[in-house]
Each structure stands twice: as structure tokens, then as C-alpha cells.
PDB file of N, CA, C and O in Angstrom, chain B, residues numbered from 101:
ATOM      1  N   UNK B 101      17.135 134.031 106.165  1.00  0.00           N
ATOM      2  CA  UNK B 101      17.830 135.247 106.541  1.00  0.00           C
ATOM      3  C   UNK B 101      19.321 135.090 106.261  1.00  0.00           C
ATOM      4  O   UNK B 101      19.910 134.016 106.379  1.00  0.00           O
ATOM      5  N   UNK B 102      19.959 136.374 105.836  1.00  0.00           N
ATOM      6  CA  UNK B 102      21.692 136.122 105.354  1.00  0.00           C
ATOM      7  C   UNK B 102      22.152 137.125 106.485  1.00  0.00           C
ATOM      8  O   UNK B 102      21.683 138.262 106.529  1.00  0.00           O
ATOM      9  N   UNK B 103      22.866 136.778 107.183  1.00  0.00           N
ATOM     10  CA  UNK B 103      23.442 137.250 108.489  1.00  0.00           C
ATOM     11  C   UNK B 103      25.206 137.782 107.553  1.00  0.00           C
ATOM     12  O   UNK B 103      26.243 137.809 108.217  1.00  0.00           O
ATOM     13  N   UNK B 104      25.207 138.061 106.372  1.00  0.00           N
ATOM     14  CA  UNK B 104      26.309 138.163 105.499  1.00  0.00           C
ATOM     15  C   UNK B 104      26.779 139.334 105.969  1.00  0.00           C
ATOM     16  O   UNK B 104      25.914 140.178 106.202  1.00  0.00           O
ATOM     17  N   UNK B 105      28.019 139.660 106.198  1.00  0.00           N
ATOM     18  CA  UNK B 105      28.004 141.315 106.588  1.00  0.00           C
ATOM     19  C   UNK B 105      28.212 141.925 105.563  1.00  0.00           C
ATOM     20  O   UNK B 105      28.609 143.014 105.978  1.00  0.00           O
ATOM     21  N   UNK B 106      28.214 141.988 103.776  1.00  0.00           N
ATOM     22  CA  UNK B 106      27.899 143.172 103.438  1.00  0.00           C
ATOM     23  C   UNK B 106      26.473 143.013 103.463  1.00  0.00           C
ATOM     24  O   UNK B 106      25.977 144.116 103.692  1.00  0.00           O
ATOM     25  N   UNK B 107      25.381 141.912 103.295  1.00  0.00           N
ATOM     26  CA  UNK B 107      24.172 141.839 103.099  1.00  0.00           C
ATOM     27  C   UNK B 107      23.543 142.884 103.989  1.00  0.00           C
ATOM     28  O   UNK B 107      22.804 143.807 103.648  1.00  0.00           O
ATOM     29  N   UNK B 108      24.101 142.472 105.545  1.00  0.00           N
ATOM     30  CA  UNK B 108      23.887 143.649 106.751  1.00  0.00           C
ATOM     31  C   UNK B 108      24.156 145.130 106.664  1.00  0.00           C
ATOM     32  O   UNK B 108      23.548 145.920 107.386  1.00  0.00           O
ATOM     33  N   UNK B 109      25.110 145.533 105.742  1.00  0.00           N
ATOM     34  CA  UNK B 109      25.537 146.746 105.547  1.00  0.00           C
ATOM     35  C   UNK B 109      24.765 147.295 104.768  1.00  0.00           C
ATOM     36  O   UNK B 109      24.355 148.386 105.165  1.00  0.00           O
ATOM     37  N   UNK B 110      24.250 146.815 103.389  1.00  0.00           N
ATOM     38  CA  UNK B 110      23.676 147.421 102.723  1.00  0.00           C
ATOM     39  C   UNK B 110      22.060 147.717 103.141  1.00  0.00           C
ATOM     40  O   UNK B 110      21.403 148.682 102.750  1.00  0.00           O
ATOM     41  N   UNK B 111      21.552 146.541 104.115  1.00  0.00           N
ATOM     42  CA  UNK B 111      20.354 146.880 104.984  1.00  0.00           C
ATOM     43  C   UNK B 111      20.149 148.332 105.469  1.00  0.00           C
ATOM     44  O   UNK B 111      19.503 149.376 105.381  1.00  0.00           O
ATOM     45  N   UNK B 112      21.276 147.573 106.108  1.00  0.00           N
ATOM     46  CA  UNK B 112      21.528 149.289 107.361  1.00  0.00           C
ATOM     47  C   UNK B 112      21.659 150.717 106.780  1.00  0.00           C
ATOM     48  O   UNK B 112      21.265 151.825 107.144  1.00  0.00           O
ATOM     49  N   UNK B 113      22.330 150.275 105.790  1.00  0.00           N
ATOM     50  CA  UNK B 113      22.353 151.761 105.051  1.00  0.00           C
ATOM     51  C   UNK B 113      21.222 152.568 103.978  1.00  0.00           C
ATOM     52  O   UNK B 113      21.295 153.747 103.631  1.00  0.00           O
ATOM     53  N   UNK B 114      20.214 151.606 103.590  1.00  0.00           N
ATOM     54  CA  UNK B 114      19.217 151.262 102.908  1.00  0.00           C
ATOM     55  C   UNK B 114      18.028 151.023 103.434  1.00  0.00           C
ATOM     56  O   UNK B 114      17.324 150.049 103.168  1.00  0.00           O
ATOM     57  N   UNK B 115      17.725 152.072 104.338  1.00  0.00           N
ATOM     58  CA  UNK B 115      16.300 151.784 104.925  1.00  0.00           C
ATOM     59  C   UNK B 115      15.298 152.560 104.454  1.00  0.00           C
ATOM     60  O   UNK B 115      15.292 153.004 103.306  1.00  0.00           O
ATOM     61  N   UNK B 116      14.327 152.787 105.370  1.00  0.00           N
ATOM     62  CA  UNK B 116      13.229 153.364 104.580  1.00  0.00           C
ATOM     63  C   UNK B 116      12.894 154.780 105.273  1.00  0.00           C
ATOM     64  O   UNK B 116      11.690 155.013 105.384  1.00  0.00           O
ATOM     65  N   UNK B 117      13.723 155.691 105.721  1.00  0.00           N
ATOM     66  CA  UNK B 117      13.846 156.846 106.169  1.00  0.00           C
ATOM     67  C   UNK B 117      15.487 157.235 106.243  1.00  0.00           C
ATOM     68  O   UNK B 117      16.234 156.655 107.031  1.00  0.00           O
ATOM     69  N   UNK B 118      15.922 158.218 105.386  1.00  0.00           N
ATOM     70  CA  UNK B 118      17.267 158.652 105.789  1.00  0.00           C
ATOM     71  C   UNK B 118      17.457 158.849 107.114  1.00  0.00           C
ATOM     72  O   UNK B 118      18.517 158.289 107.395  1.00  0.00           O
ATOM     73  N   UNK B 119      16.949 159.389 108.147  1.00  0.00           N
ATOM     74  CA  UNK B 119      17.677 159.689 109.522  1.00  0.00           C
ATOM     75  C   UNK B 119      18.268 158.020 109.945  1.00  0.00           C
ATOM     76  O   UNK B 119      19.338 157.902 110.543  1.00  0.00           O
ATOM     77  N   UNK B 120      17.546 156.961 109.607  1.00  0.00           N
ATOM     78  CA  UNK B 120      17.865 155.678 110.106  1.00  0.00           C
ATOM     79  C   UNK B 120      19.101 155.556 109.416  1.00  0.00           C
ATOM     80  O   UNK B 120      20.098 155.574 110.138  1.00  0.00           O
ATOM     81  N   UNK B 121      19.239 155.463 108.458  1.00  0.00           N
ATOM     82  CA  UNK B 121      20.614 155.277 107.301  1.00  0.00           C
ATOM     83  C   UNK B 121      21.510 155.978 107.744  1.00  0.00           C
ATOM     84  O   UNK B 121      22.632 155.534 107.986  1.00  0.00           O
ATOM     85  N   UNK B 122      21.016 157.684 107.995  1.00  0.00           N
ATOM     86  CA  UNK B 122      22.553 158.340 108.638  1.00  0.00           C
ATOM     87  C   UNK B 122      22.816 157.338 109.973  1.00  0.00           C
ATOM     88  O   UNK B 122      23.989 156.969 110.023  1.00  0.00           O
ATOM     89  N   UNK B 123      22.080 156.892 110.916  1.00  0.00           N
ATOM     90  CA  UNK B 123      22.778 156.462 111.780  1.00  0.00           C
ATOM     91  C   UNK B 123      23.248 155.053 111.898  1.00  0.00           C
ATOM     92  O   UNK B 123      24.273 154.757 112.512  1.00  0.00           O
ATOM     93  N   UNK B 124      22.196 153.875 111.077  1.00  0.00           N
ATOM     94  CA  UNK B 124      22.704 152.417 110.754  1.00  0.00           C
ATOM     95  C   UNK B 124      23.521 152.424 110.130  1.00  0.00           C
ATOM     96  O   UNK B 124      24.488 151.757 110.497  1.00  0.00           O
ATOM     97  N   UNK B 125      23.608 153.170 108.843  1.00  0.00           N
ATOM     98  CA  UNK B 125      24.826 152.901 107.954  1.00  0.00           C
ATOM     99  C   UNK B 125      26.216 152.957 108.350  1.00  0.00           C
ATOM    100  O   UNK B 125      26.901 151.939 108.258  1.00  0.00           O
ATOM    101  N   UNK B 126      26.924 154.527 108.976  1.00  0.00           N
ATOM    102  CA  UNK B 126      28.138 154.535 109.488  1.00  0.00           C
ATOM    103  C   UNK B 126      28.537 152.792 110.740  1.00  0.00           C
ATOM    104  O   UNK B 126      29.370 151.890 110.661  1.00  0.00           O
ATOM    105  N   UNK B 127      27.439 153.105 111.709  1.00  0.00           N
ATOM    106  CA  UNK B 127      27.570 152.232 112.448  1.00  0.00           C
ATOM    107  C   UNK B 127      27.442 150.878 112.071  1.00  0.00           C
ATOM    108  O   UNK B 127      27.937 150.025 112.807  1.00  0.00           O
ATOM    109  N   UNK B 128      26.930 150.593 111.170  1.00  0.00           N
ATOM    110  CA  UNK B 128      27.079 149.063 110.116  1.00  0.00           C
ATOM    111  C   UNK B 128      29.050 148.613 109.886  1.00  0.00           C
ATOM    112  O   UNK B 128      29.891 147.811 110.290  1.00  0.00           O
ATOM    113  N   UNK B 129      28.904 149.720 109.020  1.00  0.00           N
ATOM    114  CA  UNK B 129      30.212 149.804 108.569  1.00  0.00           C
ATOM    115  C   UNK B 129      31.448 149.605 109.227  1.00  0.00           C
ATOM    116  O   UNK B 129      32.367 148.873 108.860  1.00  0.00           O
ATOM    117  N   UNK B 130      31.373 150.517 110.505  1.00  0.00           N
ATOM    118  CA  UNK B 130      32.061 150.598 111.483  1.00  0.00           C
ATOM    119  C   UNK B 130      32.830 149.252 112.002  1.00  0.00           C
ATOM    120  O   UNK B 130      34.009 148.903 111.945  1.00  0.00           O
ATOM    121  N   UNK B 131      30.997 148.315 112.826  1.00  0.00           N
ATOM    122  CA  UNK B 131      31.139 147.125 113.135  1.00  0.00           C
ATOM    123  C   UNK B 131      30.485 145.969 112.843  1.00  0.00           C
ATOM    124  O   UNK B 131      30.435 145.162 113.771  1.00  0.00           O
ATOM    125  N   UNK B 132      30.063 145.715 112.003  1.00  0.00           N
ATOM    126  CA  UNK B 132      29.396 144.641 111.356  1.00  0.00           C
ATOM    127  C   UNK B 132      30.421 143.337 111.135  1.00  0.00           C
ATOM    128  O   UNK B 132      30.277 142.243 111.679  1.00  0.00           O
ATOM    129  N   UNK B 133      31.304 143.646 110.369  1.00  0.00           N
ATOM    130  CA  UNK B 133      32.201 142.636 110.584  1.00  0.00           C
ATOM    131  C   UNK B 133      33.187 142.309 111.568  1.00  0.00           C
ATOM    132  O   UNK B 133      34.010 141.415 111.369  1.00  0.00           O
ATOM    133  N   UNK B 134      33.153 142.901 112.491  1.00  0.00           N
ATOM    134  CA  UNK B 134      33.296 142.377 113.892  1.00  0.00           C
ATOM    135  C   UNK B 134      32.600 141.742 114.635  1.00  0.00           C
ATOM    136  O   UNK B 134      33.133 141.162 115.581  1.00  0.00           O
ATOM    137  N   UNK B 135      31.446 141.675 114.464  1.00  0.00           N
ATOM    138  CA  UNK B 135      30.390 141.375 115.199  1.00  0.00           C
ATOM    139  C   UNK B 135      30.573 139.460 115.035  1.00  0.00           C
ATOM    140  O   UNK B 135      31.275 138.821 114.251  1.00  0.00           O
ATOM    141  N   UNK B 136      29.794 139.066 115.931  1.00  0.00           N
ATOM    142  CA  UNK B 136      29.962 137.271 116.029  1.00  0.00           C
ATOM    143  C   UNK B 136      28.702 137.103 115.442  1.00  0.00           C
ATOM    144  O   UNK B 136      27.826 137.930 115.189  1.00  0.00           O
ATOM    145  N   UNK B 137      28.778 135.478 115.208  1.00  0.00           N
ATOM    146  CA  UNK B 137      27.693 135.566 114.331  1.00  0.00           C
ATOM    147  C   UNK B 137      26.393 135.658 115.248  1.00  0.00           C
ATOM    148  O   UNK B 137      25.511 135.952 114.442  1.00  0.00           O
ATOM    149  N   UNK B 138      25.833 135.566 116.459  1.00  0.00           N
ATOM    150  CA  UNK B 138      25.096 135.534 117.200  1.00  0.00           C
ATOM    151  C   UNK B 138      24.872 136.928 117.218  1.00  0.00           C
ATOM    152  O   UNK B 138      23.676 137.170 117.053  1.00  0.00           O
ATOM    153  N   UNK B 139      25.771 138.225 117.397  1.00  0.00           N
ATOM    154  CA  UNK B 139      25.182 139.443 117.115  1.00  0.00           C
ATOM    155  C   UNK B 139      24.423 139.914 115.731  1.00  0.00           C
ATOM    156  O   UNK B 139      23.470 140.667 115.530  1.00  0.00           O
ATOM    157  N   UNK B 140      25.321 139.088 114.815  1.00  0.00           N
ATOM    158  CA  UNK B 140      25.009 139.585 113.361  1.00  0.00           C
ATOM    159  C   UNK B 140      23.195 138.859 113.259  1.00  0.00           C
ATOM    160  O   UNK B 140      22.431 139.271 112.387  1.00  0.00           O
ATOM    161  N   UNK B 141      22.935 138.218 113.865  1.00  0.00           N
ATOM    162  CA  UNK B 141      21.414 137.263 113.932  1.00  0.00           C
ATOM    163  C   UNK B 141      20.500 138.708 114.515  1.00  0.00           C
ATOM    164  O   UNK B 141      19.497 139.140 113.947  1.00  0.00           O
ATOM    165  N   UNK B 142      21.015 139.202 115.556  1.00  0.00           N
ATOM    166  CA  UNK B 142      20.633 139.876 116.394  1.00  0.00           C
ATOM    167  C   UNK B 142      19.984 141.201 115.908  1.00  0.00           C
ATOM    168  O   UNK B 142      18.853 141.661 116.062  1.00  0.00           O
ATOM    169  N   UNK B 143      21.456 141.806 115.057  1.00  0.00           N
ATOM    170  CA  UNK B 143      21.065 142.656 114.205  1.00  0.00           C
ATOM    171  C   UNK B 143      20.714 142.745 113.210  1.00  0.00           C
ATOM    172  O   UNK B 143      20.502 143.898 112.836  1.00  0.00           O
ATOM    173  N   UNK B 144      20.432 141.537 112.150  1.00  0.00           N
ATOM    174  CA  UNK B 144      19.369 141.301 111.433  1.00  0.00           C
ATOM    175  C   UNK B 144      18.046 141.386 111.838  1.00  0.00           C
ATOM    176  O   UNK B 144      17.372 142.182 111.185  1.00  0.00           O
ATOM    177  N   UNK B 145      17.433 140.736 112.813  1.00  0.00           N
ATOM    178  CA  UNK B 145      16.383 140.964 113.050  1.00  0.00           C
ATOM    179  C   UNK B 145      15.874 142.047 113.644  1.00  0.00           C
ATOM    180  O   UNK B 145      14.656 142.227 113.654  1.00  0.00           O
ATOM    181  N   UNK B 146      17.103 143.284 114.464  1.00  0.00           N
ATOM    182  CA  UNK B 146      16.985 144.512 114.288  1.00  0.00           C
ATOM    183  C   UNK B 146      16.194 145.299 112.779  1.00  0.00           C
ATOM    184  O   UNK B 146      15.053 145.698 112.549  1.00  0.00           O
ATOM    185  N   UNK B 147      17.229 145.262 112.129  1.00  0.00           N
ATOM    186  CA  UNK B 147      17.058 145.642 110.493  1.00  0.00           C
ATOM    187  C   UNK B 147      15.525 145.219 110.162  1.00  0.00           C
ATOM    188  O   UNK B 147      15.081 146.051 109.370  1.00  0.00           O
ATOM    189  N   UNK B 148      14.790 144.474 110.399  1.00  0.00           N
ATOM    190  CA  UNK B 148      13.777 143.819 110.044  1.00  0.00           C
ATOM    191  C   UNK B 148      12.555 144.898 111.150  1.00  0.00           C
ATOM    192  O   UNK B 148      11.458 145.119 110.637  1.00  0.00           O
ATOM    193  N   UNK B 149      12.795 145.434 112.442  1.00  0.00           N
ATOM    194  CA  UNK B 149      11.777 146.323 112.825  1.00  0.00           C
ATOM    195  C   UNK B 149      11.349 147.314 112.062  1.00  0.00           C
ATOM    196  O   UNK B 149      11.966 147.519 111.017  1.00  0.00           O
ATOM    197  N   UNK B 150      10.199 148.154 112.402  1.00  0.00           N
ATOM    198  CA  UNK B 150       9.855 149.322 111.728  1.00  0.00           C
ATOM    199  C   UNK B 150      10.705 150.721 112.090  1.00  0.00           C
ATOM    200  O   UNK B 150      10.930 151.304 113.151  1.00  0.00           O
ATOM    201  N   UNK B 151      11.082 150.988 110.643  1.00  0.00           N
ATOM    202  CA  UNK B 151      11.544 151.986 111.074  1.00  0.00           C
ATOM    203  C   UNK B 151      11.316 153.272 112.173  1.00  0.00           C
ATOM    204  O   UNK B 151      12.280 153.924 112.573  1.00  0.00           O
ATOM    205  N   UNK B 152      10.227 153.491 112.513  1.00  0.00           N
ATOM    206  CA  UNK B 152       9.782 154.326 113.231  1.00  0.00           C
ATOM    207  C   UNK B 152      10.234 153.801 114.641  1.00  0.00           C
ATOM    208  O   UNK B 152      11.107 154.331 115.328  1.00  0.00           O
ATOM    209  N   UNK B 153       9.538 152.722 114.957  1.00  0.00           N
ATOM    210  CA  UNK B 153      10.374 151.957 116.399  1.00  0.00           C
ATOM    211  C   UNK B 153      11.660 152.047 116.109  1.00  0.00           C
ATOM    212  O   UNK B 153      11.927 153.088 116.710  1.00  0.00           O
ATOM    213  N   UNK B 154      12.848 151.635 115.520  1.00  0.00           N
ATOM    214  CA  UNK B 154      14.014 151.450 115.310  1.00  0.00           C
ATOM    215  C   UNK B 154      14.588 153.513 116.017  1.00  0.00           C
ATOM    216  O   UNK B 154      15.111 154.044 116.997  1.00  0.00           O
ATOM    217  N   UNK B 155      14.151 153.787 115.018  1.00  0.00           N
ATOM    218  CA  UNK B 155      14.478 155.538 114.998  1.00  0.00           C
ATOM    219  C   UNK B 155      13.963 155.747 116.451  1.00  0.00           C
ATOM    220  O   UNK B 155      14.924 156.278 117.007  1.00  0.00           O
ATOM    221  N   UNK B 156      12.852 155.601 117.472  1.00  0.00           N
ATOM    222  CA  UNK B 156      12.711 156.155 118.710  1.00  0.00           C
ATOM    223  C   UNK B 156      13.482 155.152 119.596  1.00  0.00           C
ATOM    224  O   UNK B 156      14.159 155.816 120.381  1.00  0.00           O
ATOM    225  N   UNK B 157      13.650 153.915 119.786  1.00  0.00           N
ATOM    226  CA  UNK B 157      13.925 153.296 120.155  1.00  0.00           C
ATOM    227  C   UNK B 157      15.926 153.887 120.607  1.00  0.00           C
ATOM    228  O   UNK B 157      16.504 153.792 121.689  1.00  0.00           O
ATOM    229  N   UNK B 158      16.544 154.545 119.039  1.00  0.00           N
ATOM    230  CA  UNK B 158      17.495 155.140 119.498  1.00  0.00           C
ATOM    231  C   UNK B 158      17.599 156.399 119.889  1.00  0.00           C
ATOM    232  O   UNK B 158      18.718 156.842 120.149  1.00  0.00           O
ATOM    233  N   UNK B 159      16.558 157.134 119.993  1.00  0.00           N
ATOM    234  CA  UNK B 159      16.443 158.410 120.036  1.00  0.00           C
ATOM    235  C   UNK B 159      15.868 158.746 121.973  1.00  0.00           C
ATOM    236  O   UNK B 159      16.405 159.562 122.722  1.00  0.00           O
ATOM    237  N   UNK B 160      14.871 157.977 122.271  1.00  0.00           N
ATOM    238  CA  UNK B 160      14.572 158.354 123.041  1.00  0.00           C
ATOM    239  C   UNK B 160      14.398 156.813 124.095  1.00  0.00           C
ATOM    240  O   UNK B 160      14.012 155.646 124.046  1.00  0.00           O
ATOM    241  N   UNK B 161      15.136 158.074 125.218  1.00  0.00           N
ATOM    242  CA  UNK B 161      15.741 157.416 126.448  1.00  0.00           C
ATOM    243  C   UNK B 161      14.320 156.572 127.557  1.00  0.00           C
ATOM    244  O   UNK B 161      14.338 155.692 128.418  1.00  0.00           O
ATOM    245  N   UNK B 162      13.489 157.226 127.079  1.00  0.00           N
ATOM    246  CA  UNK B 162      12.285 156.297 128.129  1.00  0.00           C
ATOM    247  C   UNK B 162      11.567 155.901 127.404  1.00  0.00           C
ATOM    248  O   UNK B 162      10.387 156.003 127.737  1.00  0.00           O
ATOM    249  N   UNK B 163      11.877 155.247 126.049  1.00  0.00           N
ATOM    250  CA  UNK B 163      10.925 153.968 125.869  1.00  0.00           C
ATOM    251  C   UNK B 163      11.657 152.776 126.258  1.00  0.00           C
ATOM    252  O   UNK B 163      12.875 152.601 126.237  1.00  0.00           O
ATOM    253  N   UNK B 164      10.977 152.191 126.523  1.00  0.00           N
ATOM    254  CA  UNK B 164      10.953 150.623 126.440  1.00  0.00           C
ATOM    255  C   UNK B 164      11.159 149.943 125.434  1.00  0.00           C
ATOM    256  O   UNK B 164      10.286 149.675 124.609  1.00  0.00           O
ATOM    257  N   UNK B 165      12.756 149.449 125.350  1.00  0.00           N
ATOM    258  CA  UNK B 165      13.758 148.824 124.337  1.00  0.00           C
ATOM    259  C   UNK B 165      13.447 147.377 124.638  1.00  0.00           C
ATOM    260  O   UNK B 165      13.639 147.194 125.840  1.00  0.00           O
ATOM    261  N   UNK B 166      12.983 146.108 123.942  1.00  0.00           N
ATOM    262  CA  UNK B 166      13.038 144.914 123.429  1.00  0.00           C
ATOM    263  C   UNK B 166      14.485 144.720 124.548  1.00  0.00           C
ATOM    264  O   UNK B 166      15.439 145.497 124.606  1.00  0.00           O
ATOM    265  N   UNK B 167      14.278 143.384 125.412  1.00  0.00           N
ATOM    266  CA  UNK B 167      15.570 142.934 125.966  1.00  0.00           C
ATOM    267  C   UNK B 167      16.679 142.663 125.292  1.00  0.00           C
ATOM    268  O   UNK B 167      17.806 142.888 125.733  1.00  0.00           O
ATOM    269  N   UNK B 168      16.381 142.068 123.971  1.00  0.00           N
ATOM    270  CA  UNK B 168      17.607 141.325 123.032  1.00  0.00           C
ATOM    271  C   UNK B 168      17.801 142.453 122.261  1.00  0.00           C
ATOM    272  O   UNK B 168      18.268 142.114 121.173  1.00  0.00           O
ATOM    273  N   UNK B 169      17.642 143.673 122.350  1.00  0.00           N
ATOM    274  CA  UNK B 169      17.868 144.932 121.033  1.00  0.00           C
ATOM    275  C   UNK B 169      18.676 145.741 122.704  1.00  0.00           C
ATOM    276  O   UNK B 169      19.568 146.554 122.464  1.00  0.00           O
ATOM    277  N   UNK B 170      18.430 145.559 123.837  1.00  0.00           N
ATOM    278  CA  UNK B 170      19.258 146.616 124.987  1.00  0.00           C
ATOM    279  C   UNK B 170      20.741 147.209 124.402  1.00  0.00           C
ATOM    280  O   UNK B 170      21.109 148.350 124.123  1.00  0.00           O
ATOM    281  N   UNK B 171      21.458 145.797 124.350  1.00  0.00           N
ATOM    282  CA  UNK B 171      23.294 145.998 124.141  1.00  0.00           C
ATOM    283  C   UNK B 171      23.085 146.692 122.875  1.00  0.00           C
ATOM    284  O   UNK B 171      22.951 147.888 123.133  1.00  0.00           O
ATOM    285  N   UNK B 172      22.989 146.450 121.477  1.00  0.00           N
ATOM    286  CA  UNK B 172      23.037 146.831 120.331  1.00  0.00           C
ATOM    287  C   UNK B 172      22.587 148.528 120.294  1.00  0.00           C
ATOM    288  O   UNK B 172      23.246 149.334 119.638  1.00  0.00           O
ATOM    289  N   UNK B 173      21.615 148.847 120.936  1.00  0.00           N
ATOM    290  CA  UNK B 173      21.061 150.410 121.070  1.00  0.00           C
ATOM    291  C   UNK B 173      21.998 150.907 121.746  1.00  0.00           C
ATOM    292  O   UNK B 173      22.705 151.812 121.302  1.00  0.00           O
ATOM    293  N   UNK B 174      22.133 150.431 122.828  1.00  0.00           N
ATOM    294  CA  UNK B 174      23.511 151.210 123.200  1.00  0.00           C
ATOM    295  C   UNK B 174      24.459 151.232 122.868  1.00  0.00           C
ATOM    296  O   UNK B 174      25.166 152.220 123.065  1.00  0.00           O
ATOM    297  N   UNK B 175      24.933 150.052 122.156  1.00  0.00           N
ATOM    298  CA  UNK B 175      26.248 150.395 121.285  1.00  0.00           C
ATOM    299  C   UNK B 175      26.140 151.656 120.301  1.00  0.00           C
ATOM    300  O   UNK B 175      26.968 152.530 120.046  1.00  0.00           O
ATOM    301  N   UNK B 176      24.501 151.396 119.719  1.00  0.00           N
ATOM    302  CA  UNK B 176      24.460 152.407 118.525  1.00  0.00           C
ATOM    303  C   UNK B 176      24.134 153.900 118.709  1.00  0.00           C
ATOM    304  O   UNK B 176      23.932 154.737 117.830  1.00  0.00           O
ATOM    305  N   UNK B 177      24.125 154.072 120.271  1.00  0.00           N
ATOM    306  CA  UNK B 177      23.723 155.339 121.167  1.00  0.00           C
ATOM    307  C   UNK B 177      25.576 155.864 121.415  1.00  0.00           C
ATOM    308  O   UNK B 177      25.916 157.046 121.387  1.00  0.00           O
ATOM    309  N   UNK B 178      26.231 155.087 121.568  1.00  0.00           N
ATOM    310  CA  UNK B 178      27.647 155.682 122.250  1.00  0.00           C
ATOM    311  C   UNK B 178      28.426 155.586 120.698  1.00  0.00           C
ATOM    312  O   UNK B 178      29.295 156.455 120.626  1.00  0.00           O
ATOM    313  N   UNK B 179      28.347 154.929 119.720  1.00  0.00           N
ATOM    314  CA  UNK B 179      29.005 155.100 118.584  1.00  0.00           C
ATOM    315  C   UNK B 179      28.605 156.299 117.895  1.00  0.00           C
ATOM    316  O   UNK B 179      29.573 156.832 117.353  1.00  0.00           O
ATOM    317  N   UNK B 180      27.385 156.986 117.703  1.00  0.00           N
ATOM    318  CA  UNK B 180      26.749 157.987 117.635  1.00  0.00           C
ATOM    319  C   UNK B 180      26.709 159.054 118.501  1.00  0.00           C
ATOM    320  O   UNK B 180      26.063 160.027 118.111  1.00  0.00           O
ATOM    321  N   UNK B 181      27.244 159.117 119.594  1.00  0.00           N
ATOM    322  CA  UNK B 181      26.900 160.215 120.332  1.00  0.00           C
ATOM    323  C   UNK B 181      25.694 160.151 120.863  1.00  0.00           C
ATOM    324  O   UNK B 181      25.802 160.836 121.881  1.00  0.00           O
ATOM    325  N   UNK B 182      24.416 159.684 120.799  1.00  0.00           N
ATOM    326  CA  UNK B 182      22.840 159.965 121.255  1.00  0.00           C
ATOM    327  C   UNK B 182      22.685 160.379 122.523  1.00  0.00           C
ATOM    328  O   UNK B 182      21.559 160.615 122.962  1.00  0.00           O
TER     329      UNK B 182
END
């Protein structure tokens, strides 16, 4: 795995449903290279779920979010507006 942050950017922005891309991509961009490398691990293996989980997972408020994906959804819920 390359925890690289453009490697991460171009993930994020490059998925396999546009609604995911409109919202990984800006937010990639945003903070990816801020991120430590322990987040950037984090959100790699984000990038690596199915898109469909990924997309409800930020969309809707009563599923049941993965413990180690909690902080990151919410970051990507308040950087987005959700």
C-alpha cells in the first residue's frame, strides 16, 4: 500500500461512482497532505471499501460506521456539509 498523498488524491478522486469523487476528491485535496502518516494508513484503507458502504456510510446518520473510519466520516461529514 502507498500511503503517498498524491497516490491518495488521485484514489479519492477516482472512484467507482461520481457522487463518491464529488465528495472524496475536494476533501482529499483539501487535507490529505496534512494528514499524519497514521491517518493517511487510515484513509487508505478507507479508499479500499466498497463504494456503496463508503457513499452510505457518509450519507446516512444511523448506520453503523467501522470504529477506525468514526473521526475520518466526520471530518468528511463537516468538510462537506452532510
Amino acid at each position: 500500500m502507498s500511503t503517498h498523498p498524491k497516490a491518495l488524491l488521485y484514489r479519492a478522486s477516482h472512484r467507482g461512482t461520481k457522487e463518491n469523487d464529488l465528495i472524496l476528491g475536494p476533501f482529499a485535496e483539501k487535507y490529505v497532505h496534512e494528514m499524519s502518516d497514521q491517518e493517511r494508513e487510515i484513509f487508505e484503507e478507507f479508499l479500499e471499501c466498497a463504494d456503496e458502504d463508503i457513499y452510505y456510510w457518509i450519507r446516512c446518520d444511523h448506520l453503523e460506521i467501522p470504529e477506525k473510519y468514526r473521526s475520518l466520516i466526520k471530518g468528511i461529514r463537516q468538510d462537506t456539509h452532510l
